[in-house]
N, C-alpha and C positions, 0 to 999 in steps of 0.2 A: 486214167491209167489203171492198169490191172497189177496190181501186186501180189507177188505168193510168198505167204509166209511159210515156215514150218519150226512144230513147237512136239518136244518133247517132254511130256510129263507125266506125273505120277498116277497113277490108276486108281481116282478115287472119285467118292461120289461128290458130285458140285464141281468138277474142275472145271466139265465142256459150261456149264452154266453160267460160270464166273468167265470166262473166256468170253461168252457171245453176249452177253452182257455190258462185257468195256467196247465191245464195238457199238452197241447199242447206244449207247451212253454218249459216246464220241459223232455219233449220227456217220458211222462209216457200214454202208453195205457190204454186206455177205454176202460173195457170187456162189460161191460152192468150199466146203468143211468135207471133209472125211476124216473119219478117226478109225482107228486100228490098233489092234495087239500089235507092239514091236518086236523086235529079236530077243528083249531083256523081259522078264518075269515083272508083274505089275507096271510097267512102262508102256504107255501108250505114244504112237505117234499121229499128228494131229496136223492135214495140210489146209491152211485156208487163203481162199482166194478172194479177195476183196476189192470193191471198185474206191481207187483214192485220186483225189484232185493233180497231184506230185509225188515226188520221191522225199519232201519233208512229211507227207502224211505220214507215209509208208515206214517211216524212221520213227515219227513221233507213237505209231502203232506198236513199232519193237519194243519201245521205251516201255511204254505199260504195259505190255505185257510181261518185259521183264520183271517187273515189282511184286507180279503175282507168284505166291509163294509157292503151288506145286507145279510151277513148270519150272525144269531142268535144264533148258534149254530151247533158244529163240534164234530162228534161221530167217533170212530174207533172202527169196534167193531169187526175186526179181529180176530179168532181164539175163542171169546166169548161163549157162548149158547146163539141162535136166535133162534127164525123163521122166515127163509126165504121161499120166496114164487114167482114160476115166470110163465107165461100163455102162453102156445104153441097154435096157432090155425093150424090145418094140412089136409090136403087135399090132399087125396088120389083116387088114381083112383080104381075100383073097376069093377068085374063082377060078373055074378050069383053065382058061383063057389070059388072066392074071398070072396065075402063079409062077409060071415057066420064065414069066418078062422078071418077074422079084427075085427068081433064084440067080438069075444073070445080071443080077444087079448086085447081090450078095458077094459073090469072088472077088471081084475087084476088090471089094474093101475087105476081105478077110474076113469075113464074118459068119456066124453060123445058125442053122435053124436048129432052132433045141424042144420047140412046141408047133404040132403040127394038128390041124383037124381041119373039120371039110371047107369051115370060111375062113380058117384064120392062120397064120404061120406068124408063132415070136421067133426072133433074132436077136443076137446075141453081137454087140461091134463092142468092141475096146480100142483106144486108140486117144491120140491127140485132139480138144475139142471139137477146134477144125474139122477133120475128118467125120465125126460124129453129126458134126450138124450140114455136113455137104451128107452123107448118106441119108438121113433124115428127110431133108429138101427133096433126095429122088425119090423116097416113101411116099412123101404124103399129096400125091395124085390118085394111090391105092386105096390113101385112104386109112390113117393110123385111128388105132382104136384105142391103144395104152401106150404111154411110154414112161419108163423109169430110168432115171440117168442118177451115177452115184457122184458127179462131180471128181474135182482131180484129184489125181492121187501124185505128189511126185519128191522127188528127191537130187543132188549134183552128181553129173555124171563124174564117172573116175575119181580123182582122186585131187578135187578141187577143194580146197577151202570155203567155206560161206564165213560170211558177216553174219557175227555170232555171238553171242551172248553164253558161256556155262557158268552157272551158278552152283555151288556145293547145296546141297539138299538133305541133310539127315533125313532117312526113314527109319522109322520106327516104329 
């Protein structure tokens, strides 16, 4: 089962360290982390997405990471309504003959060419994993040359509550 946490914490050095660490330790894989400036001044927000046996992993994960002192807050929003959201950059090879079948492959999925030269066209998809790795699969008969994916980024839609943890945190 795939669980997504999210963890609000302090912007300092060693926190993602100590973070990927208690998974480490626990023998629980990291599918995909993204970390980011949040709306708040020194506050980072941090999504990770990890592969657990159940829904007692997934809890026994919140647990510890609640104990850790600069996160402010610990989200499981598992199974929830999100949006998530994650950034492939793809680099393909291309020829005269090629290129025209790639760019009509591109629209459907929204996506955009941002590097162009005479064998190679990168693209640009955002989107739901899903989506990312079904555009992918139509690529690579062209023939991919790079690919970079940032993992998910997400948060609950509207104005849902998550199963949550706040902790008060002096900074200082």
């Amino acid at each position: 089962m795939k669980g997504i946490i999210t963890l609000t914490v302090l912007n300092r050095p060693g926190v993602l360290n100590r973070i990927t660490n208690l998974f480490s330790k626990r023998s629980y894989n990291i599918e995909s982390i993204t970390v980011g400036h949040s709306e708040q001044e020194d506050i980072s927000r941090i999504t990770v997405v990890v592969q657990a046996e159940d829904e007692k992993d997934i809890e026994q994960i919140t647990k510890q990471l609640n104990k850790q002192v600069d996160i402010l807050k610990v989200s499981d929003i598992t199974g929830q309504s999100i949006v998530a959201r994650e950034l492939a950059l793809i680099k393909v090879a291309v020829n005269p003959q090629t290129r025209a079948e790639i760019y009509s492959l591109i629209e459907p999925f929204r996506a955009s060419v941002i590097d162009v030269s005479k064998d190679n066209l990168t693209i640009q998809i955002t989107g739901e994993s899903e989506k990312i790795e079904a555009f992918i699969e139509l690529l690579k008969p062209y023939g991919i040359k790079e690919l970079a994916r940032t993992g998910t980024t997400a948060f609950l839609r509207g104005m849902q509550r998550s199963s949550q943890t706040n902790k008060v945190v002096s900074i200082l």
